[in-house]
C-alpha positions, 0 to 999 in steps of 0.5 A, a space after each residue: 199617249 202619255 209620256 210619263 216615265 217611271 221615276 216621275 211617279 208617286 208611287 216610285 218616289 215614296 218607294 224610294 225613300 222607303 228604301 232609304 229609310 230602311 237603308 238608313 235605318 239598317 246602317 245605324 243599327 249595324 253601328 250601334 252594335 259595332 259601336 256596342 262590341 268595341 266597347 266591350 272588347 275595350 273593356 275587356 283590355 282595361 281589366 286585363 291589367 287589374 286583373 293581373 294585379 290582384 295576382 290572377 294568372 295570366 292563363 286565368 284572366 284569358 279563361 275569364 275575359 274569353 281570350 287567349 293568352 297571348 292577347 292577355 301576354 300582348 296587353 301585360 306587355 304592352 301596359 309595362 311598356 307604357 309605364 315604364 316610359 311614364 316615369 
């Protein structure tokens, strides 16, 4: 008799965009916190060469900053290496 197809309905539509919203929603919000934990592993990597200036062991700063201490090695490493060619 009437030939109107689910898609073409209210409901389905609002439904839709509901879900999108959702959708929308759920994705900012896994980019913040992904956003959010960047910025603390950041962090973490700027106060490795600080750290290990004031004369904390090496062993000690990965205790502190949660780390290994082949990364905390890895970032001495690393930081020498860029201001060695610096100057």
């Amino acid at each position: 008799m009437f030939e109107i197809k689910l898609q073409e309905t209210r409901v389905y539509r609002e439904a839709k965009e509901e879900g999108r919203q959702e959708g929308l929603k759920q994705a900012l919000e896994e980019g913040r916190e992904q956003g959010i934990q960047q910025g603390r592993e950041e962090a973490k990597l700027e106060l490795i060469p600080r750290f290990l200036a004031y004369g904390i062991s090496i062993e000690e700063v990965a205790r502190l900053l949660d780390l290994t201490i082949e990364q905390v090695k890895q970032i001495r490493l690393t930081t020498e290496q860029e201001s060695s060619t610096s100057t």
